[in-house]
Short mmCIF file of the C-alpha atoms (twelve columns), coordinates in Angstrom:
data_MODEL
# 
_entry.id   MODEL 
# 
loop_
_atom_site.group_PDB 
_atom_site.id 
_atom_site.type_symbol 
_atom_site.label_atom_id 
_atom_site.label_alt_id 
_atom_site.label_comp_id 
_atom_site.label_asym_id 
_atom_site.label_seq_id 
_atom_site.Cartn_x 
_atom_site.Cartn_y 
_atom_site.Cartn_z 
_atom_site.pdbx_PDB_model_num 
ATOM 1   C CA . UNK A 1   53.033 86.147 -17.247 1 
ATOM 2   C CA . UNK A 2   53.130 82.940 -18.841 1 
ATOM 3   C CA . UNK A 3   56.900 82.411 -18.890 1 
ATOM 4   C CA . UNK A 4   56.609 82.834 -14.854 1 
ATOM 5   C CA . UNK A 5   53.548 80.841 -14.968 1 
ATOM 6   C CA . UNK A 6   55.790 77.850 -16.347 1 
ATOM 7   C CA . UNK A 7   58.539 78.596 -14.161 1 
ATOM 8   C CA . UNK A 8   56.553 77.971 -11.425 1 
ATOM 9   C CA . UNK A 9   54.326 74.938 -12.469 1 
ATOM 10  C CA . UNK A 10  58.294 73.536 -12.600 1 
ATOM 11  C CA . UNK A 11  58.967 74.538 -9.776  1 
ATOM 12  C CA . UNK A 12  55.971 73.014 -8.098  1 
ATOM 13  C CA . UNK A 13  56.385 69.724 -10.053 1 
ATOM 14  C CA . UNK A 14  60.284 69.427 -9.183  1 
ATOM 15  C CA . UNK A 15  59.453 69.665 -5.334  1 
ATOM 16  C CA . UNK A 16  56.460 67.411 -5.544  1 
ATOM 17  C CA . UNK A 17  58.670 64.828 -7.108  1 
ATOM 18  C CA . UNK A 18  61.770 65.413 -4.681  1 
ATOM 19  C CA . UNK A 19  59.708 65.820 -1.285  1 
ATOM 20  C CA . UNK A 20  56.155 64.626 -1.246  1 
ATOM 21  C CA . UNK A 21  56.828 61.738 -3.554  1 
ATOM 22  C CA . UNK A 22  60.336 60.750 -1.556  1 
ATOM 23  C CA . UNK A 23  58.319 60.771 1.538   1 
ATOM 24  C CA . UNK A 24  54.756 58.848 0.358   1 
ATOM 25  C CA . UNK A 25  57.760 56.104 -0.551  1 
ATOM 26  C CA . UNK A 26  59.272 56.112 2.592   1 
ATOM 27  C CA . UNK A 27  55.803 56.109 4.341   1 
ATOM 28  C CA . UNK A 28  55.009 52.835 1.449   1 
ATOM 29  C CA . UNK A 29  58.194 50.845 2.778   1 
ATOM 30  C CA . UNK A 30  57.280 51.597 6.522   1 
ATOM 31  C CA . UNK A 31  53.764 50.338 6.026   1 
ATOM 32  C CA . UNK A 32  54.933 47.733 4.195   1 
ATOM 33  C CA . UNK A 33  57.173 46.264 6.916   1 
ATOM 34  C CA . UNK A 34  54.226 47.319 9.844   1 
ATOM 35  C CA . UNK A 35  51.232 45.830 7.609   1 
ATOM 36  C CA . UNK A 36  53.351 42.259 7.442   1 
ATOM 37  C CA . UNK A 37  53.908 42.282 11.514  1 
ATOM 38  C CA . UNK A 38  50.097 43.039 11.969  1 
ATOM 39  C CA . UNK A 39  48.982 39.987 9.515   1 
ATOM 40  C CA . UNK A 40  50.554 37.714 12.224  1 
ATOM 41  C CA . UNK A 41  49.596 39.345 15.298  1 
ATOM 42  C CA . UNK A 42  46.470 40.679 14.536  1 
ATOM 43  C CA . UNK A 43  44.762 39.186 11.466  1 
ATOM 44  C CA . UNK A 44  41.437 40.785 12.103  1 
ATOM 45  C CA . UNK A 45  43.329 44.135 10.808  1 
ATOM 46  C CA . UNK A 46  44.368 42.857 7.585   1 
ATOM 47  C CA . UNK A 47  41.492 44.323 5.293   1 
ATOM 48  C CA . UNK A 48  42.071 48.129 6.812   1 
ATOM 49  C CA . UNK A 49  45.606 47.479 6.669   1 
ATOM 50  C CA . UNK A 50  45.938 46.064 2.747   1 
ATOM 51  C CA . UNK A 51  43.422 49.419 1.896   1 
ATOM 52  C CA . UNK A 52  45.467 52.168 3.555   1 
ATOM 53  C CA . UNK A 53  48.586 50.299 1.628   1 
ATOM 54  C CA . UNK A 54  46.183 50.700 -1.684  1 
ATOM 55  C CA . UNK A 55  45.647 54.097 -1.089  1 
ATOM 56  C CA . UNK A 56  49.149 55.494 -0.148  1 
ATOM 57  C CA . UNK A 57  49.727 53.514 -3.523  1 
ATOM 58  C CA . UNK A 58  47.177 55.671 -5.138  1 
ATOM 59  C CA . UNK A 59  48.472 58.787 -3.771  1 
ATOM 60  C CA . UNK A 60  52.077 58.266 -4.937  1 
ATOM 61  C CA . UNK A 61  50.393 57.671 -8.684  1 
ATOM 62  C CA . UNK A 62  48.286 60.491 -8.087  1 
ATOM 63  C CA . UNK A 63  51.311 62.850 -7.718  1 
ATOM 64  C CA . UNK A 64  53.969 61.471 -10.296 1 
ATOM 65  C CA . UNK A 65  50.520 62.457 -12.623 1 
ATOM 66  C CA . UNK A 66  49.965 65.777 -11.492 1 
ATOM 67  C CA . UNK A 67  53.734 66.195 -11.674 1 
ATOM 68  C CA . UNK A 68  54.512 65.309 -15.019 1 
ATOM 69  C CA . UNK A 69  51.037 67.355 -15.994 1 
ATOM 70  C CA . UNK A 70  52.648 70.135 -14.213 1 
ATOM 71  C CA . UNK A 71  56.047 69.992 -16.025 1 
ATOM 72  C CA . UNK A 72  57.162 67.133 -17.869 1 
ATOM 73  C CA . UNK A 73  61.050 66.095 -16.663 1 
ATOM 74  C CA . UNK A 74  61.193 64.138 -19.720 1 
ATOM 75  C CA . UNK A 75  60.936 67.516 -21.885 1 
ATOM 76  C CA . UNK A 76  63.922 68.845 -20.330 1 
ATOM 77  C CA . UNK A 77  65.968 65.875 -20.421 1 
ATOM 78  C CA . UNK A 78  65.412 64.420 -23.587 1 
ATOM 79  C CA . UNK A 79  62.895 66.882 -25.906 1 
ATOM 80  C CA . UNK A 80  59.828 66.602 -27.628 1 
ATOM 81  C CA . UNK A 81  59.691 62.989 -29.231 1 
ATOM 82  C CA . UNK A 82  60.302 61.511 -25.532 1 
ATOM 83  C CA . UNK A 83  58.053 63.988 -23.723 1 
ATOM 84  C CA . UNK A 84  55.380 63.500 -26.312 1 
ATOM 85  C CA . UNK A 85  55.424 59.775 -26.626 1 
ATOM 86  C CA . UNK A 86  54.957 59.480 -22.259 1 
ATOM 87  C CA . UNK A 87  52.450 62.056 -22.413 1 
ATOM 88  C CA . UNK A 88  50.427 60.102 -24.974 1 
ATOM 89  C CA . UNK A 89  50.860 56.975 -23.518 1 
ATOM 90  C CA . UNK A 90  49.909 58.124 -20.213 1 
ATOM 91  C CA . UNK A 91  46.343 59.593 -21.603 1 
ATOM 92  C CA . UNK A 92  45.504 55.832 -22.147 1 
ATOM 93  C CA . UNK A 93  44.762 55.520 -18.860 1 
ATOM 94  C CA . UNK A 94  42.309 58.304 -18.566 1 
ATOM 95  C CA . UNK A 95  39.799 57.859 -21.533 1 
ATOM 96  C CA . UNK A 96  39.171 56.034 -24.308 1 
ATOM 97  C CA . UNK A 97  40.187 58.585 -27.485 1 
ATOM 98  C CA . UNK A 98  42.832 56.539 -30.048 1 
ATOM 99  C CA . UNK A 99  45.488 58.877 -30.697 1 
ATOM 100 C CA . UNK A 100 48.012 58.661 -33.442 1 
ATOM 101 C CA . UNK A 101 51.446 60.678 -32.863 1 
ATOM 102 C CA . UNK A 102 53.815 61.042 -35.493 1 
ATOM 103 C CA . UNK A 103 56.842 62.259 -35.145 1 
ATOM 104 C CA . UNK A 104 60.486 61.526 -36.375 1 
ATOM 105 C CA . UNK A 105 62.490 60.087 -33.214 1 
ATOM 106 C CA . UNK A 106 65.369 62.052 -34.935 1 
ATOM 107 C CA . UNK A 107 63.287 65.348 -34.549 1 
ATOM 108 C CA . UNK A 108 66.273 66.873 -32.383 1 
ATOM 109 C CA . UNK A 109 66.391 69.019 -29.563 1 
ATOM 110 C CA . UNK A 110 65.011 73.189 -29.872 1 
ATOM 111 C CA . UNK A 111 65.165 75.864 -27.739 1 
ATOM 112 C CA . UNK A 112 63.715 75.334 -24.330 1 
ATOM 113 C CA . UNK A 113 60.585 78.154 -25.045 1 
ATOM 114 C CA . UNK A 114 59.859 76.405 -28.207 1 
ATOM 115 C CA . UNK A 115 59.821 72.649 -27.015 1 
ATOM 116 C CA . UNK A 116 56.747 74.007 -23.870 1 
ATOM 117 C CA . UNK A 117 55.088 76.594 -26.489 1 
ATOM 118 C CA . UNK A 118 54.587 73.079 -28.878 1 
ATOM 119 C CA . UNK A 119 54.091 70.589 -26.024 1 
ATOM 120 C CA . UNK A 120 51.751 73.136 -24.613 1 
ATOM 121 C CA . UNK A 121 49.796 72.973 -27.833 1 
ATOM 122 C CA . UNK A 122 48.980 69.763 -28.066 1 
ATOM 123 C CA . UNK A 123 48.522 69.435 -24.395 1 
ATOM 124 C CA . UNK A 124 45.627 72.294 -24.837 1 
ATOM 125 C CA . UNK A 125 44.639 70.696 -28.087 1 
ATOM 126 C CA . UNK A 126 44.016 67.215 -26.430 1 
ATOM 127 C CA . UNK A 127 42.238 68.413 -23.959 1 
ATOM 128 C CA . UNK A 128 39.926 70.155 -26.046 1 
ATOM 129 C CA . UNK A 129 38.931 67.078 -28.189 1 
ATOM 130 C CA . UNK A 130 38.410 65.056 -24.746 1 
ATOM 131 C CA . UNK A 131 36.156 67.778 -23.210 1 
ATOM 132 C CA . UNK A 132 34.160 69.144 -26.001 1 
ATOM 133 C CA . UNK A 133 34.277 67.139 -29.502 1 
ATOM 134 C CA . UNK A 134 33.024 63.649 -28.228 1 
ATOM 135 C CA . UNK A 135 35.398 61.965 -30.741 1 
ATOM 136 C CA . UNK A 136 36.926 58.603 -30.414 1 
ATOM 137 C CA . UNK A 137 40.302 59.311 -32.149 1 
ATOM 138 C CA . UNK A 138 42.809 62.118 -32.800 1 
ATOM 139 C CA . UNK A 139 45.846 62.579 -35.088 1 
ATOM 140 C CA . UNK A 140 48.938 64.744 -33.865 1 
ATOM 141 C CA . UNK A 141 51.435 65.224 -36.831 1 
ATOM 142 C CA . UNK A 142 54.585 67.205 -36.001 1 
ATOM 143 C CA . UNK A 143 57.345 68.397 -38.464 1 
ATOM 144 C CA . UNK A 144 60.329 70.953 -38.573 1 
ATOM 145 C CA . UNK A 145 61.793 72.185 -42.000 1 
ATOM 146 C CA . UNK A 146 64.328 74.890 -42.157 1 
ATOM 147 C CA . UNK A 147 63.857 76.822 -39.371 1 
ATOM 148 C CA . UNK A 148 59.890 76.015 -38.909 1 
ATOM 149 C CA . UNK A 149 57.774 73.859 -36.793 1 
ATOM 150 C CA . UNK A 150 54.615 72.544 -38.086 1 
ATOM 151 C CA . UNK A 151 52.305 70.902 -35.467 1 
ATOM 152 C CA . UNK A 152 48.781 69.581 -36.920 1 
ATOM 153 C CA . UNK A 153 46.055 68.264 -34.385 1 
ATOM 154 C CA . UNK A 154 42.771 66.770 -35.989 1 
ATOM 155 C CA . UNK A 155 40.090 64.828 -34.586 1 
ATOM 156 C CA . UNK A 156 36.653 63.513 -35.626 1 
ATOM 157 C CA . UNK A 157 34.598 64.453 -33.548 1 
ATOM 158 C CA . UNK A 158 31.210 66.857 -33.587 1 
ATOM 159 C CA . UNK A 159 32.639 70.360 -34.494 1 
ATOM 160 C CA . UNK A 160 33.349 73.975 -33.168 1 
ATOM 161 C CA . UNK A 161 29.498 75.533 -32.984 1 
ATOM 162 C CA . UNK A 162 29.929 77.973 -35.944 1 
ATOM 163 C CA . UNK A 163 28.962 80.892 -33.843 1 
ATOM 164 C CA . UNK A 164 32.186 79.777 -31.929 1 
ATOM 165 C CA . UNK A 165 34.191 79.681 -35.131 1 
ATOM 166 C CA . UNK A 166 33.529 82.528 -36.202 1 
ATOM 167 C CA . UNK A 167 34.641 84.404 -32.814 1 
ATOM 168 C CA . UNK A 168 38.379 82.693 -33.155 1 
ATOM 169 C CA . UNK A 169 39.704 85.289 -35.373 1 
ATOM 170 C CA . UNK A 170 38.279 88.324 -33.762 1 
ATOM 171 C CA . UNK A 171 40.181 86.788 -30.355 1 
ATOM 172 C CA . UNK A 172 36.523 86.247 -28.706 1 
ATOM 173 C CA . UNK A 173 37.440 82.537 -27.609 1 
ATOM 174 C CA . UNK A 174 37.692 80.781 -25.042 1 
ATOM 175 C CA . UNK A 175 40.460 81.041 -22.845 1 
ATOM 176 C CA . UNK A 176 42.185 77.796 -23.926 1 
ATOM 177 C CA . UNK A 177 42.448 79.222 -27.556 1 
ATOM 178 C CA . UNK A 178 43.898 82.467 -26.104 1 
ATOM 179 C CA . UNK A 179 46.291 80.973 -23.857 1 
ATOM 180 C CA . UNK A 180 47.485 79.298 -27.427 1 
ATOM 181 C CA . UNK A 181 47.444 82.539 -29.496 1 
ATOM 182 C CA . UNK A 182 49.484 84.207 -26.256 1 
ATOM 183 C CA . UNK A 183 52.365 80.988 -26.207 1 
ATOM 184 C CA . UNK A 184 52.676 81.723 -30.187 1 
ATOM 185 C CA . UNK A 185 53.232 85.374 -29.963 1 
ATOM 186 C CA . UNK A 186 56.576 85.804 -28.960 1 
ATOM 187 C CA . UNK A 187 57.604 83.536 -32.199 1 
ATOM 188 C CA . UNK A 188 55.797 85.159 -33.992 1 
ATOM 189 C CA . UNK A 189 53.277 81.525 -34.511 1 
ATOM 190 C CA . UNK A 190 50.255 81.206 -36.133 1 
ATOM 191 C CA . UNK A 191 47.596 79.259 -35.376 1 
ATOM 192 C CA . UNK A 192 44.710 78.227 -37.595 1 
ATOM 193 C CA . UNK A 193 41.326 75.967 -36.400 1 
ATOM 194 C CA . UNK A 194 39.465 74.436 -39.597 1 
ATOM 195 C CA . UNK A 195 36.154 72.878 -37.678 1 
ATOM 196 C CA . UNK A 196 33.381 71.195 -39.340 1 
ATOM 197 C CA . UNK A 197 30.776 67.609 -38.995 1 
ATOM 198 C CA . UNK A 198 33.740 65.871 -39.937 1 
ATOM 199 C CA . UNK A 199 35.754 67.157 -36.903 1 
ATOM 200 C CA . UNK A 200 38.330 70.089 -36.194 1 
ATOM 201 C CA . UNK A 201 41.647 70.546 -37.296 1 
ATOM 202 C CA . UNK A 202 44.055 72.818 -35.437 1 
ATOM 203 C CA . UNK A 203 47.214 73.663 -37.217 1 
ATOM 204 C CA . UNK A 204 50.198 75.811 -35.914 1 
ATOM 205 C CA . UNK A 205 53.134 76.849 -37.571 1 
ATOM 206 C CA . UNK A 206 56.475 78.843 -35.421 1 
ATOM 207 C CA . UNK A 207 59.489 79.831 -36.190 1 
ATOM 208 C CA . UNK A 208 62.602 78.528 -34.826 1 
ATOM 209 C CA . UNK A 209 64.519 81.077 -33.078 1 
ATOM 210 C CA . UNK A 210 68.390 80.959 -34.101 1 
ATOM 211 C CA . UNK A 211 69.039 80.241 -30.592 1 
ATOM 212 C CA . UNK A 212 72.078 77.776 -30.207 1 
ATOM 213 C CA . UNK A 213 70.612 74.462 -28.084 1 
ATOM 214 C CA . UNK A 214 73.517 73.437 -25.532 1 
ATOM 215 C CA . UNK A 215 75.463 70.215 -26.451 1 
ATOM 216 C CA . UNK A 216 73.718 68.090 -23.468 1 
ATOM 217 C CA . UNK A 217 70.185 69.034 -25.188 1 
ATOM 218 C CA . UNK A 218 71.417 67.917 -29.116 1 
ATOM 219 C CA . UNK A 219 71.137 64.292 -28.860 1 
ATOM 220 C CA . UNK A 220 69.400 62.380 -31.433 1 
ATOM 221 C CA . UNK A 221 68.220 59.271 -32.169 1 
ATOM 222 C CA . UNK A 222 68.595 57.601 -36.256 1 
ATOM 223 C CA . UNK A 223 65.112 56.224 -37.453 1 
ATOM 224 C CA . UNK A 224 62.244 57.153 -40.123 1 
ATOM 225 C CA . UNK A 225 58.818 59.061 -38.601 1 
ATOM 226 C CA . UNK A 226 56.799 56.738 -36.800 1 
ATOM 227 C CA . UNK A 227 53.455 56.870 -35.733 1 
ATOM 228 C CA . UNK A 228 52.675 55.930 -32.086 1 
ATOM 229 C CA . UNK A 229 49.020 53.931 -31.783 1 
ATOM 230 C CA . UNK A 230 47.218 54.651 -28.267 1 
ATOM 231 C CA . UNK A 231 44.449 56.071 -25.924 1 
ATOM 232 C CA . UNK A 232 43.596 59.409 -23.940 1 
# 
């Protein structure tokens, strides 16, 4: 169910990017040109016409978002580091959490399943610190060593209610977690939540699958870990 459920969300996203978007552009430069022949013949419209221009703008930002949230193109083109870095950057603009990413730019390219089941992760993980924990930074560490992924998300913030803990194991959470504990399955994943007045700290380890990665996907870039400073 979930493997269709991503097929579709890029699906959706591909055809939001190619029609909708293509069109709100076209419909940009048209107003463009109209809004500039109105300013001369009829200046009394210029307010209405320089706020429909603002919101058409809006719209078009509205979609690339929802787009990329739907299915990042960037983690099919280029992999995690890439994917990860936009995604982060792009959360600066939505809330005010400092989050640290580290990863190696030469992390490499993985099998398709693995690089959504991880960006997935922290995708669920981030939005779990900015709904529920109230902290003001969060640390996403991610690491591969002989055939295993290692991703690490920790924040600061107020803590899992330990009545809440305590249902995790037993499968009695929420249906973020489960969604998680579903994506890690079929590699056979595990997932572990520490939680505490200090913060929470969810860490998930997967095997790689000895699944060769096609030539265009096994592009690298040289360079040591590096840590990537923004907002949510």
């Amino acid at each position: 169910m979930m493997t269709v459920q991503d097929e579709e969300r890029r699906r959706i996203a591909r055809d939001l990017h190619d029609s909708s978007g293509q069109l709100l552009a076209v419909i940009d430069m048209q107003l463009s040109t109209l809004a500039q022949d109105l300013r001369k013949a009829a200046p009394q419209f210029n307010e209405q016409v320089e706020e429909t221009e603002r919101l058409v703008q809006q719209l078009q930002k509205e979609i690339r978002t929802t787009s990329y949230l739907l299915h990042p193109p960037l983690l099919d083109e280029a992999g995690l580091f890439s994917a990860l870095s936009r995604y982060v950057e792009g959360l600066n603009k939505r809330s005010n959490v400092q989050i640290t990413l580290e990863i190696a730019p030469n992390f490499g390219r993985l099998p398709r399943d693995v690089e959504l089941v991880v960006f997935r992760l922290v995708q669920e993980s981030l939005a779990n610190i900015y709904r529920h924990s109230g902290s003001e930074t969060a640390r996403i560490r991610i690491a591969r060593d002989e055939g295993m992924i290692t991703v690490e998300v920790q924040d600061q913030g107020k803590g899992i209610p330990p009545e809440k803990l305590v249902e995790i194991p037993s499968e009695g959470s929420g249906v973020g977690i489960r969604g998680m504990r579903e994506r890690l399955r079929q590699f056979s994943g595990e997932l572990r939540i520490e939680s505490g007045e200090n913060g929470t700290r969810v860490w998930v380890t997967i095997s790689i699958p000895q699944t060769p990665v096609s030539k265009e996907r096994t592009r690298t870039d040289e360079g040591d870990c590096v840590k990537v400073f923004t907002s949510i």
